[in-house]
C-alpha positions in Angstrom: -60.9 -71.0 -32.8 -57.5 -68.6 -32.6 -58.5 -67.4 -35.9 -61.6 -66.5 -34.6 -60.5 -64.7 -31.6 -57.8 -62.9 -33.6 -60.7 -61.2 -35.5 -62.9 -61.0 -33.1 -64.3 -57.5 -33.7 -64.0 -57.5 -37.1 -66.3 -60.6 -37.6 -68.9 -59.4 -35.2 -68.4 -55.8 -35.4 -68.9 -56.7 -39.4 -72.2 -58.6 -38.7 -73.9 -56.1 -36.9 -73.1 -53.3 -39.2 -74.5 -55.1 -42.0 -77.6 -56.0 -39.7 -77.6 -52.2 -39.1 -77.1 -51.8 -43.1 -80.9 -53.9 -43.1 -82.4 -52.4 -40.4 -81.4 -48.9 -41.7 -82.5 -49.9 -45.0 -85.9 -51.1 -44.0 -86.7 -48.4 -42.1 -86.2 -46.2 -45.5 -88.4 -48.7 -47.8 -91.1 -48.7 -45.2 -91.4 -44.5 -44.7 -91.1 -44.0 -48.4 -92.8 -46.7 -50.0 -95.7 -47.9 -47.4 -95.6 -44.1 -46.3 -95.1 -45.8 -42.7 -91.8 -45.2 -40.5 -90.7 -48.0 -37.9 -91.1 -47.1 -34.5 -88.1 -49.2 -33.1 -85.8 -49.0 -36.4 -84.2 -45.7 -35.3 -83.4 -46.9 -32.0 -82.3 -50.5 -32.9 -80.1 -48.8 -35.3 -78.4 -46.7 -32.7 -77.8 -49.3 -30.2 -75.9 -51.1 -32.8 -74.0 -48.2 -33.6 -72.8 -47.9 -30.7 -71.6 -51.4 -30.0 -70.1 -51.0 -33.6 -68.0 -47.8 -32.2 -66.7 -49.6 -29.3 -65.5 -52.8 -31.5 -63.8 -50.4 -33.7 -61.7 -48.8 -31.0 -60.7 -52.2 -29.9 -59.4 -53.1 -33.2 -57.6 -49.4 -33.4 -55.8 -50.8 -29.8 -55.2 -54.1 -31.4 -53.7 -52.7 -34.0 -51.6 -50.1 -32.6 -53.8 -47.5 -34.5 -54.1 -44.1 -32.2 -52.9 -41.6 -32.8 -49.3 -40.4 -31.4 -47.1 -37.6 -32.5 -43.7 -39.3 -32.2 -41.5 -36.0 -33.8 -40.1 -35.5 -30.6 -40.0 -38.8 -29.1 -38.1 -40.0 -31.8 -35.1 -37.4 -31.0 -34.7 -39.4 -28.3 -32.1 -42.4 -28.0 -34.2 -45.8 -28.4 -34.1 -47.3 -24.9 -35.8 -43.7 -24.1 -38.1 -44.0 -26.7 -39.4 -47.8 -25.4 -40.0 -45.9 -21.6 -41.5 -43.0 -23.0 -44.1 -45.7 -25.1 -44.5 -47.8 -22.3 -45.3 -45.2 -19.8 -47.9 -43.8 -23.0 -49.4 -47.5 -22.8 -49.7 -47.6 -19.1 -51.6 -44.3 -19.4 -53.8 -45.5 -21.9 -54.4 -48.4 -19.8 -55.5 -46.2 -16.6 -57.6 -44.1 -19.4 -59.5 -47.7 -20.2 -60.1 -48.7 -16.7 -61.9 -45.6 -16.2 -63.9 -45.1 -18.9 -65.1 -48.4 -18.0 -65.9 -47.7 -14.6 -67.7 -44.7 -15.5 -69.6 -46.4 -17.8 -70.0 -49.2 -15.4 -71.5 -46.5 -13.4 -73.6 -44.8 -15.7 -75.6 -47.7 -16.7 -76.7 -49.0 -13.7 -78.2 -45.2 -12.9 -80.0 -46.7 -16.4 -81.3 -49.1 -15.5 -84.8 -48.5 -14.7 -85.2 -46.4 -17.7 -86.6 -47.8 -21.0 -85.7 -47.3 -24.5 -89.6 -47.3 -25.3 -89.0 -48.0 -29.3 -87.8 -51.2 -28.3 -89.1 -51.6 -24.7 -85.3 -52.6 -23.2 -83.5 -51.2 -20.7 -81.0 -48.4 -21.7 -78.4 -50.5 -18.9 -77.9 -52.6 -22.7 -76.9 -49.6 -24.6 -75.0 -47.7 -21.5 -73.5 -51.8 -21.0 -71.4 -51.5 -23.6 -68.4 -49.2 -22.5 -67.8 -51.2 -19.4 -68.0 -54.7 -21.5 -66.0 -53.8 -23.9 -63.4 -51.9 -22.3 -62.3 -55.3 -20.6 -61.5 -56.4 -24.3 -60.0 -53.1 -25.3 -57.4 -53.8 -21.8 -56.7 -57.5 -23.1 -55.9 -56.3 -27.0 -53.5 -53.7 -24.7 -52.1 -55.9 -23.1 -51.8 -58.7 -25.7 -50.2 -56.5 -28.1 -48.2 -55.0 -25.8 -46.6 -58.4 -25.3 -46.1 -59.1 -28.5 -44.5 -56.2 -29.1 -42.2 -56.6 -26.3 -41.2 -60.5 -27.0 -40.5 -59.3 -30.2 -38.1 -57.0 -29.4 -36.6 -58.9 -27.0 -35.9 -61.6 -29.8 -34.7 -58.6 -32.1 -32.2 -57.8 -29.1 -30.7 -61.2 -29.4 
């Protein structure tokens, strides 16, 4: 069950772009071949996308993958350096929280409209910033963790 949580957003993220992959892929077979396009494939397809998007930056968090220039940073000595990343985590932090509100925010002003391909409320699509900014904080804050138990072990 670790092992599962570890990859988390690989494994689903995985699933459902390969269910987008079909979806997608239908949607081609049945406006060239049969001559008749899917009404809901286009939007299925986008709210997967999306969900997809968010998963991705969680694993970019996870694994320490945004961008930062460090040219200058690294001039520094290295207890400066470990304030200077810290205070850079702590702003990404704040940055996560409120993207999440907003997006908190923004999909409950969706909720009473539809998407009308598949006859849902856009509050499932708008849903997914605030959801998954929860598990964007706790890969934060988990790797952050790690990273400072291990240098605390390296300090020994």
């Amino acid at each position: 069950m670790k092992k599962f949580f570890a990859n988390l957003e690989e494994t689903i993220g995985g699933m459902l772009f390969i269910m987008m992959l079909i979806v997608l892929t239908i949607q081609i077979f049945s406006r060239q071949v049969f001559d008749n396009p899917l009404t809901w494939s286009e939007g299925l397809a986008k709210f997967i996308f999306i969900y997809v998007a968010y998963l991705a930056v969680s694993v970019g968090i996870k694994e320490n993958g945004h961008v930062f220039i460090d040219y200058f940073v690294k001039k520094f000595p290295t207890t400066v350096q470990t304030i200077i990343n810290y205070v850079f985590q702590f702003i990404i932090l704040v940055a996560i929280i409120f993207m999440g509100y907003i997006g908190y925010e923004l999909s409950m002003r969706k909720v009473p409209v539809q998407i009308v391909s598949l006859d849902i409320s856009y509050v499932y699509m708008y849903m997914a910033l605030p959801l998954f900014s929860i598990l964007m904080i706790y890969r934060l804050i988990e790797r952050n963790v790690k990273e400072f138990r291990s240098s605390k072990s390296e300090v020994k």
